[in-house]
Structures are given as structure tokens and as C-alpha cells.
C-alpha positions in Angstrom: 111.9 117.0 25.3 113.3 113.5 25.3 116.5 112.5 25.2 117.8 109.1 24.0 120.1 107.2 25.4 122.0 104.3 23.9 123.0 101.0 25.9 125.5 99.2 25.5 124.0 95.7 24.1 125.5 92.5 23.9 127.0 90.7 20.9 124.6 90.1 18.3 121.7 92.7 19.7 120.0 95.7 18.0 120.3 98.8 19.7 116.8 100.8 20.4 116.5 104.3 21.9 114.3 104.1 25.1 111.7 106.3 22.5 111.7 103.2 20.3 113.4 105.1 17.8 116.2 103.1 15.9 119.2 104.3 17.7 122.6 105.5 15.5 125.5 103.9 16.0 128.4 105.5 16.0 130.9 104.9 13.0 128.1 103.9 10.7 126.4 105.9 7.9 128.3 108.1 5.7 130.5 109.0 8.0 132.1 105.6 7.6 132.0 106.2 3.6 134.0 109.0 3.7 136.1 108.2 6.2 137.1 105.5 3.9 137.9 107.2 0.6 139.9 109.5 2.7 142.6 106.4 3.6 142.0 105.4 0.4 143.7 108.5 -1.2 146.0 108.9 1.1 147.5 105.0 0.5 146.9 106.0 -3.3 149.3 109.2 -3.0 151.6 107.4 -0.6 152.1 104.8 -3.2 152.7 107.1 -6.2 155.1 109.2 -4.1 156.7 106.3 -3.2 157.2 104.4 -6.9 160.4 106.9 -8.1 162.0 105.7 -4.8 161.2 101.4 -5.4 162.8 102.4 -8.8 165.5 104.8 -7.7 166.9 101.5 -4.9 165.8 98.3 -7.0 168.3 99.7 -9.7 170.8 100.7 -7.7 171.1 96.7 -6.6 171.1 95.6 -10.8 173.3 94.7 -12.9 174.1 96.8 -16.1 172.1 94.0 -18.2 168.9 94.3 -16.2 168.8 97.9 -16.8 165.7 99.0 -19.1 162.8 100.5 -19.7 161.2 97.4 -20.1 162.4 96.1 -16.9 162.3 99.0 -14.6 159.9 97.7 -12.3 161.4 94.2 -11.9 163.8 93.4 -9.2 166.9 92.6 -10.1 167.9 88.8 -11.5 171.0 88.7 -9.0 171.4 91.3 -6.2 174.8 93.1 -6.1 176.8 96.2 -4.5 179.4 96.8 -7.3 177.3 99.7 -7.9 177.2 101.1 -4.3 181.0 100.3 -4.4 181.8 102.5 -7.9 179.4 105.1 -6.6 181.3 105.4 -2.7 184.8 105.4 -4.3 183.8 108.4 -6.8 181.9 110.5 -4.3 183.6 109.9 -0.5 186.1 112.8 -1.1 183.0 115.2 -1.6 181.1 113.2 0.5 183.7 114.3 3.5 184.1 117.7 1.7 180.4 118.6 2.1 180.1 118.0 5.6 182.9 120.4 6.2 180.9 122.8 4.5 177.3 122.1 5.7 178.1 122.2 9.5 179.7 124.9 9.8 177.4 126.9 7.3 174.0 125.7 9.8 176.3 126.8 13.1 177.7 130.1 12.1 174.3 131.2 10.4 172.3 130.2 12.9 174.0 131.8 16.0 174.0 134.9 13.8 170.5 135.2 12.7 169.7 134.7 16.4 172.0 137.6 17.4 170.4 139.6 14.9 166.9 138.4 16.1 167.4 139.1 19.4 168.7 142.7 18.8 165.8 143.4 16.3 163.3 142.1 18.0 164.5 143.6 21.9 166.3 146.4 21.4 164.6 148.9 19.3 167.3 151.2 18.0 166.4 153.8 15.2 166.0 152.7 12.3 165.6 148.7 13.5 162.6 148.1 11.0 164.6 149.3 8.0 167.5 147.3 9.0 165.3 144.5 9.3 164.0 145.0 5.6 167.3 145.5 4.1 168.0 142.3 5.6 164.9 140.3 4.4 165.7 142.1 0.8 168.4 139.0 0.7 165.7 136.3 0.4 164.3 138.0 -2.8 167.5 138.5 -5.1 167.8 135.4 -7.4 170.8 133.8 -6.6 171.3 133.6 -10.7 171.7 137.5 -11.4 174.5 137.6 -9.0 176.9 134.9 -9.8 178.6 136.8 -12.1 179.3 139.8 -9.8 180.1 137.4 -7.0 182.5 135.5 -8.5 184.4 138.7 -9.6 184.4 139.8 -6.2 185.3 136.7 -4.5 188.3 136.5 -7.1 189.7 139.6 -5.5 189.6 138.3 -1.9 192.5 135.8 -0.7 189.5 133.2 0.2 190.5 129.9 -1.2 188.6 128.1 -3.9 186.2 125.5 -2.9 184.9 125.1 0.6 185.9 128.0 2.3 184.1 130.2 -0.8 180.9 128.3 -0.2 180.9 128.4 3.4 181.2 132.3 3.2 178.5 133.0 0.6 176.2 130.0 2.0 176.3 131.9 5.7 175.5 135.3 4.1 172.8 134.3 2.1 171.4 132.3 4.7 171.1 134.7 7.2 168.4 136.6 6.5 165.9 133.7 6.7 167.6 133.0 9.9 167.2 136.5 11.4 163.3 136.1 10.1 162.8 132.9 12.1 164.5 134.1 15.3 163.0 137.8 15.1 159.6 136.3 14.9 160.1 133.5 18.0 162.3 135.7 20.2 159.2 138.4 19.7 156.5 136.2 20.5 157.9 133.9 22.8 160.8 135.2 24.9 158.9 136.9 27.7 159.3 140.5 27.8 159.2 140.6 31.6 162.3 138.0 32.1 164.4 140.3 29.7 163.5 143.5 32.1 164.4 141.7 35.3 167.7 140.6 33.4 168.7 144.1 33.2 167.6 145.0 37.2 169.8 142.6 37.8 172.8 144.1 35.9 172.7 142.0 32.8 173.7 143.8 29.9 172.6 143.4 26.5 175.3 139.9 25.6 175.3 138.4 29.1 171.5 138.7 28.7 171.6 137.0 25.3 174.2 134.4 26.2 172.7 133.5 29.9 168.8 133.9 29.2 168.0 134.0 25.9 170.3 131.1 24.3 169.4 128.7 26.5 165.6 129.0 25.5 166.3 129.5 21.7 166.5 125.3 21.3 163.6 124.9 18.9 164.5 127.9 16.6 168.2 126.6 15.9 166.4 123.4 15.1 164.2 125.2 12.2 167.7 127.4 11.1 169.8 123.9 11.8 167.7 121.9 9.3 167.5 124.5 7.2 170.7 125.5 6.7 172.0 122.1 6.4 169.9 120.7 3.9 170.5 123.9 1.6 173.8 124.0 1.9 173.7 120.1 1.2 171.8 120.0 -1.9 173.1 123.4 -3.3 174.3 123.2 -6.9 174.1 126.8 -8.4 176.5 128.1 -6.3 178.9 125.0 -6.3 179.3 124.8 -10.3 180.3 129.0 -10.4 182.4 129.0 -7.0 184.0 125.3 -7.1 184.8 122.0 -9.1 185.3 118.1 -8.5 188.4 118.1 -7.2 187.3 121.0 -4.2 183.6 121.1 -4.3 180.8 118.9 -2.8 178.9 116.4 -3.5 176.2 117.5 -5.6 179.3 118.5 -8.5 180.6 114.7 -8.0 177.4 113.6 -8.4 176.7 115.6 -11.7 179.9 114.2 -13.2 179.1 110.5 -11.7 175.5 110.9 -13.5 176.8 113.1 -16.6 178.9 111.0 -18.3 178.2 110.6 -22.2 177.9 106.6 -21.6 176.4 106.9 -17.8 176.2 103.8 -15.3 172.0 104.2 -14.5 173.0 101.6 -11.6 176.0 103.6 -10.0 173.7 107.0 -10.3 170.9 105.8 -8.5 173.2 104.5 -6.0 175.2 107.8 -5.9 171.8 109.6 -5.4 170.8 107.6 -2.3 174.3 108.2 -0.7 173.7 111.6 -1.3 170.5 112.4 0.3 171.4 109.6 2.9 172.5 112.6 5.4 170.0 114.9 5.4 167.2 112.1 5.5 169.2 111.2 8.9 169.2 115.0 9.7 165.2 114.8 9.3 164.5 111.5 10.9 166.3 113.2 14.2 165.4 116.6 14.6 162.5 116.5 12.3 160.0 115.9 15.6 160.9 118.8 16.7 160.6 121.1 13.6 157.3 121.9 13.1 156.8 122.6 16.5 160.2 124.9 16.3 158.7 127.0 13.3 155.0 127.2 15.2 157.0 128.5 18.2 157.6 132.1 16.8 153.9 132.2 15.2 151.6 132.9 18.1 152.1 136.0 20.9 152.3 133.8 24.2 
């Protein structure tokens, strides 16, 4: 049995097995073929994913007698920011307003859910598995066959309208995807051993959360951080039932920016890149890390 070997040749040179068999270069053939049409769809995808965007920012920039259907594509005759400027003045008050609600919603719920994952996942009380499934049952009641109920009961409570409402109901509902995502990485990850030699050396069940768990929890509050944030961001349902323009955030501005019965097309698409703005910032710096955050918790270490 032979084997043939390829040398390198010099510019210009055919390549021949020592056999005298035509040798095969690599990155030739079909491989090459297909290797191609694969780029090829993925610039064709990228481009069509990317077309609402061109249109959504070119029109932002126009003014209101560029606007058409004819003229969608075209860039605009004469640039201008009047638009960015009527869209900032209507939406900075929610703009501030949904901040104060976001933060805190991705902080509180994610230190939660990773108390509650911790506890689920280390300490096996009775009855931990049918706590955890009451929990999870949270992530499969429609938000819309509750609104009703929950604004009733909300009205009862001295919680003030707006913000504060949204913070509480965004946290609750939010915590049982949280508590999945930590149970899973504290259960797979977290060594076993270093929570035993915790407790030999005196550690009860908070000092060992607080001093040895925490500090290796960084890639699961990414996932819940991200999470949390952008839902709470781009949540509508619960902001039109528990809030209005004058309390709520920016999602309700933006609906009554974009709404009107004789609507500025420029000032909307402006208003719409404003909003998403944040968490496209959120994703550009944490995004690197959460992939790797949500693999963390699938694979026993």
C-alpha cells in the first residue's frame, strides 16, 4: 500500500503524487462549489434581514415630502434631524421612566431566581421538585388571561400606578425563568464537593451562597440580566392594562408617537431606533458572553 504525498510546488507547477497519480488539491472540486453557495446565502439572508432596517434609518433622516411608497428606498433629498428632535422631546420622559423600571426588574429577579436556584438545586428539602414545578407553572400562563384578575388585585394594594406596578409584576413573572436558568447551572456546574467543604468549615446555608456561590454565578446573571432587561424593555401588554403616557414607559409613548390618526412616518422610525437603541447597547456588551452563560448550565462538568 502506497501512500501519496503532495509537494509543495512552485508558482505555476502541476502537482503529481509520487504514483504519478494527479494529486488533489485542497480547496478545489466540489468542495469549493458548495462552500460557495453557502456565503452566498448567507450575504443573501443578511441582506434581506437587513433591508427593514436601511428603510427604518434612511426615513428617519427625510423630510415629510420625501416620504412614499414610491420613494422608500431612496435616500433622502436633504438630510435632517427635525425628526430625531420631535421623536426625543415626546419620548425622553418614558425614555428615563423605562430605565427605572428595567434595572431594577433584571437586579431584583435575578438575585432571586438565583436564591431560588441555589436552594432547589442544593438543598433537597421535601417536596423541592414540586416547588420547582409550581414555579415553572408561571412560564406557561398567558399573560392575556390574567390581566383582568391582576389589575383588580393590584387596585386593592397601595402600589402606585405606573412604574412601581410594573416593576412588581415584571419581577414575579420573571422569576421562574430565572430560577430555571440558575437551577440548571448551579446543578451542573457549581461543584458539589466545594459546597461540602463550605459546610466543614462552618458555612451555613447564606454565608455559603453569598461567599462561594455568588461569586461563580457571573455568567448566569448575564443570561437572567439580558433577559430581564430586554423584556421588561420591550413589554407592551402589561404596560397598556397597568399604566399610561404620563407614568408608563416607552413602548406606550411610542404607540401614541406612531398612533396618531395623521402619523409623522419620519418621527416613528426615528422613535423606534431610540427605543431599541438600549438594549442593542445591552447586547453589543454582554452579548459575548451570553451564549456561553446559557451553555454553562447545560452540560454535568
Amino acid at each position: 500500500m502506497t501512500t501519496d504525498i503532495v509537494t509543495p510546488s512552485l508558482p505555476g507547477e502541476e502537482i503529481v503524487a509520487p504514483s504519478g497519480r494527479p494529486a488533489r488539491v485542497p480547496g478545489t472540486g466540489s468542495g469549493m462549489v458548495w462552500r460557495t453557495v453557502r456565503y452566498g446565502l448567507l450575504i443573501a439572508f443578511v441582506i434581506i434581514m437587513l433591508m427593514p432596517l436601511y428603510v427604518l434609518v434612511v426615513t428617519s433622516f427625510k423630510n415629510g415630502s420625501d416620504i412614499g411608497v414610491n420613494g422608500q428606498w431612496n435616500l433622502p433629498t436633504s438630510w435632517t434631524l427635525k425628526s430625531w428632535d420631535k421623536a426625543w422631546e415626546r419620548l425622553h420622559d418614558s425614555f428615563l421612566r423605562t430605565f427605572e423600571l428595567a434595572i431594577p426588574v433584571a437586579l431584583i429577579s435575578s438575585f432571586v431566581g438565583a436564591a431560588n436556584g441555589f436552594v432547589l438545586s442544593r438543598w433537597r428539602f421535601p417536596g423541592a421538585d414540586v416547588v420547582f414545578t409550581l414555579i415553572l407553572f408561571g412560564m406557561f400562563i398567558p399573560y392575556q388571561a390574567i390581566m383582568i384578575p391582576l389589575g383588580d388585585v393590584l387596585n386593592e394594594t397601595s402600589i402606585q400606578k405606573g412604574i412601581p406596578r410594573l416593576i412588581l409584576v415584571h419581577v414575579i413573572y420573571g422569576l421562574p425563568i430565572c430560577t430555571l436558568i440558575f437551577r440548571n447551572y448551579y446543578a451542573t456546574t457549581v461543584p458539589v464537593e466545594m459546597i461540602e467543604a463550605a459546610n466543614v468549615d462552618g458555612a451555613g446555608l447564606l454565608r455559603t451562597f453569598r461567599s462561594i456561590v455568588l461569586p461563580l454565578s457571573l455568567p448566569g446573571f448575564v443570561v437572567t440580566i439580558i433577559w430581564q432587561f430586554t423584556s421588561s424593555w420591550n413589554d407592551y401588554l402589561f404596560a397598556i392594562f397597568l399604566s399610561n403616557t404620563r407614568n408608563g414607559p416607552i413602548t406606550i409613548a411610542l404607540n401614541a408617537l406612531a398612533g396618531a390618526q395623521s402619523p409623522d412616518y419620519a418621527a416613528s422610525m426615528a422613535g423606534a431606533l431610540i427605543t431599541s437603541l438600549p438594549t442593542l447597547v445591552v447586547y453589543i456588551l454582554l452579548g459575548r458572553w451570553f451564549i456561553g452563560g446559557l451553555m454553562a448550565g447545560s452540560v454535568k462538568s
